[in-house]
N, C-alpha and C positions, 0 to 999 in steps of 0.2 A: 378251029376258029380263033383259039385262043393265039395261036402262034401269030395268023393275021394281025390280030388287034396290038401285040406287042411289036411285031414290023411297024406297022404302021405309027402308033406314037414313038417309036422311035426315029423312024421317018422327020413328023410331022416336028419335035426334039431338033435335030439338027435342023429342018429349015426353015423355022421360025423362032428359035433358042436364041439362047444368047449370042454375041459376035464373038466370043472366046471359042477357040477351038478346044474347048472340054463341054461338058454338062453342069450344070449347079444343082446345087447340091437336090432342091424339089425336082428335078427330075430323076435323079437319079434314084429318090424316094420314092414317084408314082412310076417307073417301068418297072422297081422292085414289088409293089403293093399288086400291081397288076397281075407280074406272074404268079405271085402265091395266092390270089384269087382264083385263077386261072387255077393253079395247081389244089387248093380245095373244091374245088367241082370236080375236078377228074376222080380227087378221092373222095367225097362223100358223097357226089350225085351221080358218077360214074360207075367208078368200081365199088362203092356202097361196101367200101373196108370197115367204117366202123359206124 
């Protein structure tokens, strides 16, 4: 689901972003924040490593 949710605002990123063919700089901030959310669930609600 996670991978979903990061497709998707990336999606949603380029088609309603900026008119510049890059990202600024908040976006690039919230698909970062996303995955490492994403990536803390897998390891402490998931695989309950630590």
């Amino acid at each position: 689901m996670g991978d979903a949710l990061l497709g998707a605002l990336y999606a949603a990123f380029i088609y309603w972003g900026s008119d510049k063919n890059s990202f600024q700089l908040w976006e690039v901030i919230a698909l970062n924040g996303v995955y490492f959310a994403y990536l803390a669930v897998m390891f402490f609600g998931v695989f309950k490593f630590f």
